[in-house]
mmCIF file as gemmi writes it, N, C-alpha and C atoms, coordinates in Angstrom:
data_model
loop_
_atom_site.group_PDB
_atom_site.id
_atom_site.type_symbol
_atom_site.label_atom_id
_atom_site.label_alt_id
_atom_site.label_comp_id
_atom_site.label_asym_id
_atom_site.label_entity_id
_atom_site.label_seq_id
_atom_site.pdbx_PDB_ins_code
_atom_site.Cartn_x
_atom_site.Cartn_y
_atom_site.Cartn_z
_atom_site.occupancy
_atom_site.B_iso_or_equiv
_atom_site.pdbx_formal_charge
_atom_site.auth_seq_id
_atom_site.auth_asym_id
_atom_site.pdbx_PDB_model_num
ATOM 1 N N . UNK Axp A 1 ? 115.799 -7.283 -33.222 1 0 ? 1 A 1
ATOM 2 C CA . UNK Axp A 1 ? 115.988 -6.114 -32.404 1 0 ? 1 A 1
ATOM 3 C C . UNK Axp A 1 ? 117.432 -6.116 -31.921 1 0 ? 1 A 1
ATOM 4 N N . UNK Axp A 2 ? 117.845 -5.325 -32.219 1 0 ? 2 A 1
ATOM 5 C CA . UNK Axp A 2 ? 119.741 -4.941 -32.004 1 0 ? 2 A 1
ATOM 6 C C . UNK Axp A 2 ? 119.89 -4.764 -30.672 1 0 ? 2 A 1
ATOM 7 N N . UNK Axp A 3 ? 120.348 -5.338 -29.778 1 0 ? 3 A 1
ATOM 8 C CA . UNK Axp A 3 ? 121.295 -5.171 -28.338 1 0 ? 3 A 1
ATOM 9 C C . UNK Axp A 3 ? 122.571 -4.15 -28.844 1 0 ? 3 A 1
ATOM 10 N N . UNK Axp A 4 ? 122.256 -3.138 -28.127 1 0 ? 4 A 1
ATOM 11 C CA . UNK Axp A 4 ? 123.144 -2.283 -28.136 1 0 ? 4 A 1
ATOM 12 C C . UNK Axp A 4 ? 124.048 -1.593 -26.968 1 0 ? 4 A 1
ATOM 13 N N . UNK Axp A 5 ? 123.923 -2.625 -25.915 1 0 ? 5 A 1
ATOM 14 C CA . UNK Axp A 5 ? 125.168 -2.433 -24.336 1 0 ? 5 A 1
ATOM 15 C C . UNK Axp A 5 ? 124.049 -3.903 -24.044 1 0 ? 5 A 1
ATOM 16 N N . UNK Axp A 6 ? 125.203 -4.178 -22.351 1 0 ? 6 A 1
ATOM 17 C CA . UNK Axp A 6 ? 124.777 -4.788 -21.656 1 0 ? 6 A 1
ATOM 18 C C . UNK Axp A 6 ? 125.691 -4.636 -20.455 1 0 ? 6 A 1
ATOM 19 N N . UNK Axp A 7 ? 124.704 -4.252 -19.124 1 0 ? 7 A 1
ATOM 20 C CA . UNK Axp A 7 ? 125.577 -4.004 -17.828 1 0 ? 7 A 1
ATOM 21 C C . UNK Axp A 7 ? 124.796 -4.425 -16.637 1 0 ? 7 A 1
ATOM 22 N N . UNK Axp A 8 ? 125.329 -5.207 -15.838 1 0 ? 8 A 1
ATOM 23 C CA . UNK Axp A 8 ? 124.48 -5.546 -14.617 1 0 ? 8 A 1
ATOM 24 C C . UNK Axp A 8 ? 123.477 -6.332 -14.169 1 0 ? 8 A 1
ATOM 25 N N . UNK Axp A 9 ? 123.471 -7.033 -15.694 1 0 ? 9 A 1
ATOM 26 C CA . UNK Axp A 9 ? 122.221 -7.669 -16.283 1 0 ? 9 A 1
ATOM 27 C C . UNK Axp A 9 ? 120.922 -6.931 -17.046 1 0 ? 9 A 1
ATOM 28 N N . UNK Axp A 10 ? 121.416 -5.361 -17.146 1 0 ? 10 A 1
ATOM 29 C CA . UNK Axp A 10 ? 120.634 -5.257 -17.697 1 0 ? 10 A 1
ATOM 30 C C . UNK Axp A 10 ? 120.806 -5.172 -19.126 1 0 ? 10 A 1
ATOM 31 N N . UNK Axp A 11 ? 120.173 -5.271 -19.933 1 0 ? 11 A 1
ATOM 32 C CA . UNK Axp A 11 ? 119.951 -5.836 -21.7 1 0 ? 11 A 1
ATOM 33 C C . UNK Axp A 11 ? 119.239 -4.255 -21.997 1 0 ? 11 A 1
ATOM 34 N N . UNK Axp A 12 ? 120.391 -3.755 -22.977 1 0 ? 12 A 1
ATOM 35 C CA . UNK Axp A 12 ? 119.766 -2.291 -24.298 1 0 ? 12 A 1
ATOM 36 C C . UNK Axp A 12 ? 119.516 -2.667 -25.055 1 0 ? 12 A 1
ATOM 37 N N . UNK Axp A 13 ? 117.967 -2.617 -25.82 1 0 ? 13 A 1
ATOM 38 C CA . UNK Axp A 13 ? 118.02 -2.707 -27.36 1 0 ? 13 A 1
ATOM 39 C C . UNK Axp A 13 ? 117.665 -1.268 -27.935 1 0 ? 13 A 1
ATOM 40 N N . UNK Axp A 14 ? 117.537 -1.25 -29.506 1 0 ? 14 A 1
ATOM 41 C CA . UNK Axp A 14 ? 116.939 -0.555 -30.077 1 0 ? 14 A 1
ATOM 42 C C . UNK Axp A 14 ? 116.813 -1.094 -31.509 1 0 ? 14 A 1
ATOM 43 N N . UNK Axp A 15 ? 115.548 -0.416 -31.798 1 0 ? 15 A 1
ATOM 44 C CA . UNK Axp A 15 ? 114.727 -1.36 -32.915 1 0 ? 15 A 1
ATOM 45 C C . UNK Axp A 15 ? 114.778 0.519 -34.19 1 0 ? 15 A 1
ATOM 46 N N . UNK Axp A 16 ? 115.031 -1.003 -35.117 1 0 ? 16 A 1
ATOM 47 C CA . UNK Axp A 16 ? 115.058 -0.234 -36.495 1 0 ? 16 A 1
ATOM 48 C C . UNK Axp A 16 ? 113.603 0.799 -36.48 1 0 ? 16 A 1
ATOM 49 N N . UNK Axp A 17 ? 113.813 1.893 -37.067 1 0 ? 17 A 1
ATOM 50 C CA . UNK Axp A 17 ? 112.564 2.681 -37.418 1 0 ? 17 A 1
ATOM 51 C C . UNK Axp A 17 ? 111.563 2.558 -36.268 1 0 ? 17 A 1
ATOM 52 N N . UNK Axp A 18 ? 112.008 2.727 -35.318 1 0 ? 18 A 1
ATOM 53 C CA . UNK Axp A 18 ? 110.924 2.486 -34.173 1 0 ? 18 A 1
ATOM 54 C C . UNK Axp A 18 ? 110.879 4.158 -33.647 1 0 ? 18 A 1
ATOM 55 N N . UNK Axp A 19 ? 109.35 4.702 -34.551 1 0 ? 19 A 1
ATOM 56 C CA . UNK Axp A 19 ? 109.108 5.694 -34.112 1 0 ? 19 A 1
ATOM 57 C C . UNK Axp A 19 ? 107.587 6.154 -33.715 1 0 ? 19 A 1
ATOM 58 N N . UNK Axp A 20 ? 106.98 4.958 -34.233 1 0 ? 20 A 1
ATOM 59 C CA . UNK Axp A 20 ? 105.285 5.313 -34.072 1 0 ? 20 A 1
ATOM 60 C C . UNK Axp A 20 ? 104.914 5.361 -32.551 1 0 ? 20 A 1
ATOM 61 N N . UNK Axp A 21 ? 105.564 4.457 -31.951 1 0 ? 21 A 1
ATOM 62 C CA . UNK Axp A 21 ? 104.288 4.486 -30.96 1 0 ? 21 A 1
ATOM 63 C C . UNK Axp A 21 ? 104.848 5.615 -29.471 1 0 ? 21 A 1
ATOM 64 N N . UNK Axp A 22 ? 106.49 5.528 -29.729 1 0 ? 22 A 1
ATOM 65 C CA . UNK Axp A 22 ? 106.778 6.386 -28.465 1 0 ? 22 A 1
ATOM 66 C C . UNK Axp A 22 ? 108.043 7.654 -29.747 1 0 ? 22 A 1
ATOM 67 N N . UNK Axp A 23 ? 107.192 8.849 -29.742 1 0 ? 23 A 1
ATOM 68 C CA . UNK Axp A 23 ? 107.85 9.37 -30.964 1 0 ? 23 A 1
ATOM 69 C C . UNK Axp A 23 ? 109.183 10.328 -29.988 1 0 ? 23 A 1
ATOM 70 N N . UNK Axp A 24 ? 109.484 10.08 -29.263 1 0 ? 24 A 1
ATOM 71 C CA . UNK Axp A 24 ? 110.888 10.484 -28.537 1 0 ? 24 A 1
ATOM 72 C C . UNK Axp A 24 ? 111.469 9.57 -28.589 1 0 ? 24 A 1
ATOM 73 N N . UNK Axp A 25 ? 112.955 9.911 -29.274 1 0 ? 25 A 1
ATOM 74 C CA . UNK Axp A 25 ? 114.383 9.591 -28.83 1 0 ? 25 A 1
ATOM 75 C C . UNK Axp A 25 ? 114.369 8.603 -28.007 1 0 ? 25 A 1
ATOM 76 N N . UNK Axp A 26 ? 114.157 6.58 -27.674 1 0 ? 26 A 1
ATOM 77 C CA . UNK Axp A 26 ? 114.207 5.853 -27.12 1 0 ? 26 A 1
ATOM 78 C C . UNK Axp A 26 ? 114.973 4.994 -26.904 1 0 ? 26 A 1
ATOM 79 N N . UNK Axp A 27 ? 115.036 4.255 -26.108 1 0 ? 27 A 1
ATOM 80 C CA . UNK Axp A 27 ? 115.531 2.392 -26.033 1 0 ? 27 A 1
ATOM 81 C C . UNK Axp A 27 ? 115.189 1.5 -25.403 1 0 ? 27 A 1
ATOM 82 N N . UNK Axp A 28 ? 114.972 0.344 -25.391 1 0 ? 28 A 1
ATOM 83 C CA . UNK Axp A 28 ? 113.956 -0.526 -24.873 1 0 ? 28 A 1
ATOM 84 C C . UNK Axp A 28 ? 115.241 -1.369 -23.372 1 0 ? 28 A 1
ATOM 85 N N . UNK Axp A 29 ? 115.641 -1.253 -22.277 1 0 ? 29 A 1
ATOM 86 C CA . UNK Axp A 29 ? 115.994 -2.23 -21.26 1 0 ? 29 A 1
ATOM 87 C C . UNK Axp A 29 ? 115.077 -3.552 -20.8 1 0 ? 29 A 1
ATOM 88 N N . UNK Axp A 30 ? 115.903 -4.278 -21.194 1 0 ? 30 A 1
ATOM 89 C CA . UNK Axp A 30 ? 115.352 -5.637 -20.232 1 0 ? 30 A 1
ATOM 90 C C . UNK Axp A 30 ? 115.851 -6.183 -19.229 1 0 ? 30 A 1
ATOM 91 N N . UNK Axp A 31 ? 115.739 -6.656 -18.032 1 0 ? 31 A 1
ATOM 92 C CA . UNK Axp A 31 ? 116.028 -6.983 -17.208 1 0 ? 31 A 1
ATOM 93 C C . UNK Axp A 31 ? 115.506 -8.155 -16.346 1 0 ? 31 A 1
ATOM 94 N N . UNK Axp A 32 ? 115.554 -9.149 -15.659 1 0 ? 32 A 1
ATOM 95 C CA . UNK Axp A 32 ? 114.644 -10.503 -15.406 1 0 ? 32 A 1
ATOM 96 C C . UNK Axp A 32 ? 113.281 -10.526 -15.723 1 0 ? 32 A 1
ATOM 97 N N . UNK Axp A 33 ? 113.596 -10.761 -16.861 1 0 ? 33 A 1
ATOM 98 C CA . UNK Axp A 33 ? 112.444 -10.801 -18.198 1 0 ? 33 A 1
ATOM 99 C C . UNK Axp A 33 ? 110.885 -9.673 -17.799 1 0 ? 33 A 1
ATOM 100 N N . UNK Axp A 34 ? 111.526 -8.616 -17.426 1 0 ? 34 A 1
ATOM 101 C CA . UNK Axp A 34 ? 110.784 -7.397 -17.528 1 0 ? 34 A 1
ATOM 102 C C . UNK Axp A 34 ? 111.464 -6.408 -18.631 1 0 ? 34 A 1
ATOM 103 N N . UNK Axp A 35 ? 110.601 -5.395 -18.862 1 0 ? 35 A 1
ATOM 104 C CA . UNK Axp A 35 ? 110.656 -4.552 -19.465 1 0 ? 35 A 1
ATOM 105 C C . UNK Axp A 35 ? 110.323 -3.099 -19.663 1 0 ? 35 A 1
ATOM 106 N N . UNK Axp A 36 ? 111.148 -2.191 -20.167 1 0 ? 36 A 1
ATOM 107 C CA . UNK Axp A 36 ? 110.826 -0.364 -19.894 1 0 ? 36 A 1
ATOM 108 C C . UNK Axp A 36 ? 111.222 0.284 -21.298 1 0 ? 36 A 1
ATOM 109 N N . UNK Axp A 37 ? 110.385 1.061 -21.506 1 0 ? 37 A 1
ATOM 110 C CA . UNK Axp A 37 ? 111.139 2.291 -22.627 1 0 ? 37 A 1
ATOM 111 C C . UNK Axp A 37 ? 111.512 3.404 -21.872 1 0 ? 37 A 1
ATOM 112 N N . UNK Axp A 38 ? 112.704 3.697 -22.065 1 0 ? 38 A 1
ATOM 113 C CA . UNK Axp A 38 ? 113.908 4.972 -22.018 1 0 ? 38 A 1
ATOM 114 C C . UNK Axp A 38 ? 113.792 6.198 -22.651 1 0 ? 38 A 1
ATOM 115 N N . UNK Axp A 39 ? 113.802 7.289 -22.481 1 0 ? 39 A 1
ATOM 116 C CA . UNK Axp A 39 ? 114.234 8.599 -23.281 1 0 ? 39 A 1
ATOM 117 C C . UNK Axp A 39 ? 115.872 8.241 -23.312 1 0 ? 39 A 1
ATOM 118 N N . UNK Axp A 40 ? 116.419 9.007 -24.558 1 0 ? 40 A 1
ATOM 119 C CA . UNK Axp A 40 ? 117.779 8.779 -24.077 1 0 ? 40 A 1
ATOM 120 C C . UNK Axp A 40 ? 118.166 9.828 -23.216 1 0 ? 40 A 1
ATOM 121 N N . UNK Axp A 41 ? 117.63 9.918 -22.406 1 0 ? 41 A 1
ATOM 122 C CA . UNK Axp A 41 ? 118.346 11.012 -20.901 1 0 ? 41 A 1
ATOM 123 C C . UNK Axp A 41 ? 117.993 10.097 -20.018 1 0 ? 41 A 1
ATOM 124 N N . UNK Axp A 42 ? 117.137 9.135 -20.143 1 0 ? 42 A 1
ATOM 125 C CA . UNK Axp A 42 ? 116.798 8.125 -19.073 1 0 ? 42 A 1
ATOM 126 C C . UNK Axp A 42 ? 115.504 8.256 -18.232 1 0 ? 42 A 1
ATOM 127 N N . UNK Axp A 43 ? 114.732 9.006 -19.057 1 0 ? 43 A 1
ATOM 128 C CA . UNK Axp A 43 ? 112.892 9.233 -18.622 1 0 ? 43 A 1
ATOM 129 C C . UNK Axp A 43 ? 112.315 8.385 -18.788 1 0 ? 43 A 1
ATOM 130 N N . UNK Axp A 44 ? 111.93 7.596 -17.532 1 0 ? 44 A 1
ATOM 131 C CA . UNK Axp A 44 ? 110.944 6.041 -18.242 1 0 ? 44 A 1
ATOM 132 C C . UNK Axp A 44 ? 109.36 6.696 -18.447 1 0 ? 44 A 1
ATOM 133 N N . UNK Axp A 45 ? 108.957 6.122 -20.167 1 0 ? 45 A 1
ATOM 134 C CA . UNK Axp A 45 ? 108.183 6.242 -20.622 1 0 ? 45 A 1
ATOM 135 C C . UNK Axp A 45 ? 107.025 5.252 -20.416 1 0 ? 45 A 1
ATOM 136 N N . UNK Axp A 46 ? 107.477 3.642 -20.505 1 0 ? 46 A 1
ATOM 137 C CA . UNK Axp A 46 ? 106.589 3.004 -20.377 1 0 ? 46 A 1
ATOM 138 C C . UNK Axp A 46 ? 107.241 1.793 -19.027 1 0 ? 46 A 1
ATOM 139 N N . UNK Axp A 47 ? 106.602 1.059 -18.676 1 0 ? 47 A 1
ATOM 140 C CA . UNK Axp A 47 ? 107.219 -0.148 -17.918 1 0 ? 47 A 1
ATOM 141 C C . UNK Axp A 47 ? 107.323 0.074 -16.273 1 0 ? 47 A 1
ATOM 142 N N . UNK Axp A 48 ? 108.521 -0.993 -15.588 1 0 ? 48 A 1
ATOM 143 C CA . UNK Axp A 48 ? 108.647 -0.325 -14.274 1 0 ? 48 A 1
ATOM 144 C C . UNK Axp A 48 ? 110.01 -1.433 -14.291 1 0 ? 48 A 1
ATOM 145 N N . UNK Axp A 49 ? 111.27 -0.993 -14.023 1 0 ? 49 A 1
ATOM 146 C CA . UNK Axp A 49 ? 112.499 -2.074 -14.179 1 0 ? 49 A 1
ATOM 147 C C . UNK Axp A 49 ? 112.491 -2.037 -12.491 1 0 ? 49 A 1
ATOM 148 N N . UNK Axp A 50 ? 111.703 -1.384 -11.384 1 0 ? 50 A 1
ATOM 149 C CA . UNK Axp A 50 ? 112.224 -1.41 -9.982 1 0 ? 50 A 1
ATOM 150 C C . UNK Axp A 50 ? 113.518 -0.378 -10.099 1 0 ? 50 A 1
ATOM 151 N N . UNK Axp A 51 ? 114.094 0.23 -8.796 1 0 ? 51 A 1
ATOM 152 C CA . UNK Axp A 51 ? 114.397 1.346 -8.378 1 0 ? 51 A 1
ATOM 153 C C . UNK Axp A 51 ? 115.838 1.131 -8.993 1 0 ? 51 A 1
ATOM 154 N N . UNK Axp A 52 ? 116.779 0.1 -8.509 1 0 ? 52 A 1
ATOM 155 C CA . UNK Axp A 52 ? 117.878 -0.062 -8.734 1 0 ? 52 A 1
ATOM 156 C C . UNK Axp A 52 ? 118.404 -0.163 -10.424 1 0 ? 52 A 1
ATOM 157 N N . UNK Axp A 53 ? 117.499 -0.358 -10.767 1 0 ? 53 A 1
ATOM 158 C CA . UNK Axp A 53 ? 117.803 -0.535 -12.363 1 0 ? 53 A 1
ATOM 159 C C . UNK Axp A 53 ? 117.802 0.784 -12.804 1 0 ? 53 A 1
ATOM 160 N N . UNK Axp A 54 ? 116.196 1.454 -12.535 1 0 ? 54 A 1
ATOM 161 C CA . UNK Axp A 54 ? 115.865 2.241 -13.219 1 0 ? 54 A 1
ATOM 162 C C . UNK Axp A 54 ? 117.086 3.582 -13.132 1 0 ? 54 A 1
ATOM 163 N N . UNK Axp A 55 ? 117.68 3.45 -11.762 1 0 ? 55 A 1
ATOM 164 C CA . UNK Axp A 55 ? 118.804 4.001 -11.029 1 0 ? 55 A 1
ATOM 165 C C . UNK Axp A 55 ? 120.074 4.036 -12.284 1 0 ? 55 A 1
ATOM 166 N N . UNK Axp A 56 ? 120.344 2.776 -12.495 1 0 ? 56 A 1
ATOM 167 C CA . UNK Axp A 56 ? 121.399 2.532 -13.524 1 0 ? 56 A 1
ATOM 168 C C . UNK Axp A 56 ? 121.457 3.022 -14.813 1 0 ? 56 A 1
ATOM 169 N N . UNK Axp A 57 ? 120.16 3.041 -15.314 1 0 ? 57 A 1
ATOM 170 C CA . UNK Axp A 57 ? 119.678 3.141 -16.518 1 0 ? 57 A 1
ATOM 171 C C . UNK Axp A 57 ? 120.073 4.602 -16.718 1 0 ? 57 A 1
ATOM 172 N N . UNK Axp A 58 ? 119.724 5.362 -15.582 1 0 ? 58 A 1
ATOM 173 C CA . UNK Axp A 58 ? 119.553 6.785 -15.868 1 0 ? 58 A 1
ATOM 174 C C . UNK Axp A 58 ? 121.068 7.049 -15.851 1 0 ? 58 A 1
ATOM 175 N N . UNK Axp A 59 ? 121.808 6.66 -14.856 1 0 ? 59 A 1
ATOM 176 C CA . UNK Axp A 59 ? 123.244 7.101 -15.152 1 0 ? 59 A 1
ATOM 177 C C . UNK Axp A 59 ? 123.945 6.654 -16.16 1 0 ? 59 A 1
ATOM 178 N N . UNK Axp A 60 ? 123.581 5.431 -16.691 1 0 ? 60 A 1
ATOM 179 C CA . UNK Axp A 60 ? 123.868 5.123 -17.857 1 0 ? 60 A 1
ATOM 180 C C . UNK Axp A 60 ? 123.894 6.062 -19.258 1 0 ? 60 A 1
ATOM 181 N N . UNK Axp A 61 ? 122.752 6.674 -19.065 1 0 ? 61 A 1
ATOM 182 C CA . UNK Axp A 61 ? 122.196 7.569 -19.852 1 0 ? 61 A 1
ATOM 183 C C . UNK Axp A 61 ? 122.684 8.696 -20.282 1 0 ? 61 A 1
ATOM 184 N N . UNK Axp A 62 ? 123.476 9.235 -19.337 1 0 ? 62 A 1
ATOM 185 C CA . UNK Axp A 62 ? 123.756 10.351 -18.621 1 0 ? 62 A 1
ATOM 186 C C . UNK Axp A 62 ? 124.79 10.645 -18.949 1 0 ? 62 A 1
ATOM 187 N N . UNK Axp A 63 ? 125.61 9.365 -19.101 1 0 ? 63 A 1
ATOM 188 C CA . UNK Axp A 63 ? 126.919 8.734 -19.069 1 0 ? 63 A 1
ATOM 189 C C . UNK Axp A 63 ? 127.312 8.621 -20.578 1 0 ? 63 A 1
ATOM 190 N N . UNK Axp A 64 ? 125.977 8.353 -21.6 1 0 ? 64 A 1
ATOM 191 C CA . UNK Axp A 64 ? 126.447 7.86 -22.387 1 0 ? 64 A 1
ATOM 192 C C . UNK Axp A 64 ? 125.885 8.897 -24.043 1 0 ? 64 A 1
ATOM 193 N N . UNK Axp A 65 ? 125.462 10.069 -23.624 1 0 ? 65 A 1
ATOM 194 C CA . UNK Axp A 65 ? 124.406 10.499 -24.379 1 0 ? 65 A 1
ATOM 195 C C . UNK Axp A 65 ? 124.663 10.723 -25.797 1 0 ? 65 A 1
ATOM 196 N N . UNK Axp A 66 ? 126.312 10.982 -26.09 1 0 ? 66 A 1
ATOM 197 C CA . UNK Axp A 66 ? 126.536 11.489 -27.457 1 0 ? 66 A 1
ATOM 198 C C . UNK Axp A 66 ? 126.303 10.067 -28.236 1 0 ? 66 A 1
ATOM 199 N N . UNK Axp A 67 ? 126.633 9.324 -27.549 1 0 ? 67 A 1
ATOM 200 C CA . UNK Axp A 67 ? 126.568 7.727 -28.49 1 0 ? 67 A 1
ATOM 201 C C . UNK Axp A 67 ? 125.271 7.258 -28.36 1 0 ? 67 A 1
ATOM 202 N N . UNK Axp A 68 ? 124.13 7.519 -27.29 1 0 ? 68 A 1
ATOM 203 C CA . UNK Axp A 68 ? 122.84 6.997 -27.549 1 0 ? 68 A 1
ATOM 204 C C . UNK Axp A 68 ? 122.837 7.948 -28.424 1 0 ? 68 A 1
ATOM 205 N N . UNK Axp A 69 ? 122.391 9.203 -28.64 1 0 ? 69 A 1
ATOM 206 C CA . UNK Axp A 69 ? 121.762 10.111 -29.912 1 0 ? 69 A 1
ATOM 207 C C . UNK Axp A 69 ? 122.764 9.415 -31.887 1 0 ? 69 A 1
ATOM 208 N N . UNK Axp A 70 ? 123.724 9.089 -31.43 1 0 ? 70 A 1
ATOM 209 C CA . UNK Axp A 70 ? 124.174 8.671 -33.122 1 0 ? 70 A 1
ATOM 210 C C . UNK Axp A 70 ? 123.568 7.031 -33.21 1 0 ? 70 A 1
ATOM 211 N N . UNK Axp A 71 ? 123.439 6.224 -31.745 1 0 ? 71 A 1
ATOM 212 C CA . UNK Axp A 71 ? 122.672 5.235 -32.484 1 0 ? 71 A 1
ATOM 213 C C . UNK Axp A 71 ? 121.375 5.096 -32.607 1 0 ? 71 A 1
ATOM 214 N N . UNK Axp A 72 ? 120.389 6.173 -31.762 1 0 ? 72 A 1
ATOM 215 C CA . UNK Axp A 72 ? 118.988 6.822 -32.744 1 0 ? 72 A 1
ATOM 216 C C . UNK Axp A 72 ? 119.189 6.696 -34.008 1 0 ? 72 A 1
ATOM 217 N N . UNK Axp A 73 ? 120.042 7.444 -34.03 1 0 ? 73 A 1
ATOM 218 C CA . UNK Axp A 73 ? 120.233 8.072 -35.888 1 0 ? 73 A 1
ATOM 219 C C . UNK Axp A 73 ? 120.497 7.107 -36.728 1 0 ? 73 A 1
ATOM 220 N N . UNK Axp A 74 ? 120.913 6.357 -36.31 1 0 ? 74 A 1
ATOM 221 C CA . UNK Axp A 74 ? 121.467 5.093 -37.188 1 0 ? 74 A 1
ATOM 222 C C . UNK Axp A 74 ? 120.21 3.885 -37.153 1 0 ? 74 A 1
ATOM 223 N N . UNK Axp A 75 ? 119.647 3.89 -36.032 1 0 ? 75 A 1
ATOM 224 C CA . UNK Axp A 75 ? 118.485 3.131 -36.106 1 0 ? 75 A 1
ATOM 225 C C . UNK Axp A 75 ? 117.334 3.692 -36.834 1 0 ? 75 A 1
ATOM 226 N N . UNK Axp A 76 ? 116.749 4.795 -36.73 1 0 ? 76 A 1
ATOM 227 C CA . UNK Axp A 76 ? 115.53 5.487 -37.792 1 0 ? 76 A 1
ATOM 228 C C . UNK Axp A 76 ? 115.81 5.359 -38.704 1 0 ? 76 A 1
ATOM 229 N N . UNK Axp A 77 ? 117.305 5.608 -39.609 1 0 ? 77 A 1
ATOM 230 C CA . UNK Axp A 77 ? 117.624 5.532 -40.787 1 0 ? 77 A 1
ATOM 231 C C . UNK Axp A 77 ? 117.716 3.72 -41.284 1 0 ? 77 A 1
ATOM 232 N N . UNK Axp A 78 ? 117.912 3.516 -40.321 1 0 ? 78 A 1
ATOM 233 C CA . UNK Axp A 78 ? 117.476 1.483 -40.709 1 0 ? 78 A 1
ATOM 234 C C . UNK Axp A 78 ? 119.285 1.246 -40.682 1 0 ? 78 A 1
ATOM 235 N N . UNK Axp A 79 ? 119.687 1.472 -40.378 1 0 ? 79 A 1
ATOM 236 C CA . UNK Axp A 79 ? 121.424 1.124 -40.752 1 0 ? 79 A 1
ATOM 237 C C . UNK Axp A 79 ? 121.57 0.575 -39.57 1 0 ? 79 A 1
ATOM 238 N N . UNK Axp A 80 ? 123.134 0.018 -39.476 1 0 ? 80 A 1
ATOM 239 C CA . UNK Axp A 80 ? 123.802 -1.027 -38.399 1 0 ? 80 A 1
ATOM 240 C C . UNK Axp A 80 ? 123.87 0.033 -37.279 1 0 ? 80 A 1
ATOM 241 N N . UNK Axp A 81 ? 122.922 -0.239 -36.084 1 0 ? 81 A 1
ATOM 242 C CA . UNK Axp A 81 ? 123.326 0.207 -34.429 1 0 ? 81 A 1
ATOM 243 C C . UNK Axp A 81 ? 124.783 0.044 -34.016 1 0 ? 81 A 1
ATOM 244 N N . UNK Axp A 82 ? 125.332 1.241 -33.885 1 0 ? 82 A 1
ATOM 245 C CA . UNK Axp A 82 ? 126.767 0.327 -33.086 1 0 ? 82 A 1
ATOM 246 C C . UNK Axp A 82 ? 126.682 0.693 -31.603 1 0 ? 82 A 1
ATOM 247 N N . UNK Axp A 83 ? 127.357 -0.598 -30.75 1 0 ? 83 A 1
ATOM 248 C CA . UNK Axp A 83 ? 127.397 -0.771 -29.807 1 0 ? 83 A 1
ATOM 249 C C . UNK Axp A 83 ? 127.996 0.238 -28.735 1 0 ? 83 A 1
ATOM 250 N N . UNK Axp A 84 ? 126.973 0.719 -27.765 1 0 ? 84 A 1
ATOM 251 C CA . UNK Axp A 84 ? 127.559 1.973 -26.832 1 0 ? 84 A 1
ATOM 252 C C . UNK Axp A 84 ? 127.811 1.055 -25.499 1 0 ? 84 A 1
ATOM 253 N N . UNK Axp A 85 ? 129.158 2.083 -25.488 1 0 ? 85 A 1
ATOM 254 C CA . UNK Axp A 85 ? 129.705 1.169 -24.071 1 0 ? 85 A 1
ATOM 255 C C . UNK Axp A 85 ? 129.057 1.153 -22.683 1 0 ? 85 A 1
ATOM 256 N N . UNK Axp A 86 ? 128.969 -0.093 -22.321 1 0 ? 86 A 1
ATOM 257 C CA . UNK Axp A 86 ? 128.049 -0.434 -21.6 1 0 ? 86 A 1
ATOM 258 C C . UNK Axp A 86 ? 128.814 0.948 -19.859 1 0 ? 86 A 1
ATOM 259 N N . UNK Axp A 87 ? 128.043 0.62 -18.478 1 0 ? 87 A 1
ATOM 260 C CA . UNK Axp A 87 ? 128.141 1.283 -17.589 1 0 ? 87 A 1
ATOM 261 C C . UNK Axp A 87 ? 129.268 1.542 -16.743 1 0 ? 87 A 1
ATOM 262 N N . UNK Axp A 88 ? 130.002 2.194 -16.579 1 0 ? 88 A 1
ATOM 263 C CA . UNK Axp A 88 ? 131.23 2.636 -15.781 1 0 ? 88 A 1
ATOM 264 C C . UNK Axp A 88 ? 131.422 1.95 -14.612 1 0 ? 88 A 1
């Protein structure tokens, strides 16, 4: 699973062809070994990262959207994720 930023401690991945189970536009954050799925606008789908994260995540998001949507694209298609710059 490709790490694709890291800010604050919190950990982005996104996984090749990962479309079955949450079929929106995603990314998986980890954070002291918890875990959430993302819309890339920053809609938590599954999990609970607590307020301050989830806080980050979204501006992150927000912050970062043209480069989360090309590394979707690059992940469904199975190709190399490149790395979006982590949080301001």
């Amino acid at each position: 699973m490709p790490r694709v930023s890291e800010f604050f401690g919190i950990v982005i991945y996104m996984y090749w062809f990962d479309q079955q189970r949450h079929h929106a536009p995603h990314l998986h954050a980890r954070v002291a070994g918890e875990e959430a799925v993302f819309t890339l606008d920053g809609n938590c789908l599954d999990g609970d990262l607590g307020p301050r994260a989830t806080r980050l995540i979204v501006e992150w998001c927000q912050e970062r959207q043209a480069e989360l949507a090309e590394a979707w694209a690059a992940a469904v298609a199975g190709k190399e994720i490149p790395w979006v710059a982590p949080l301001r």
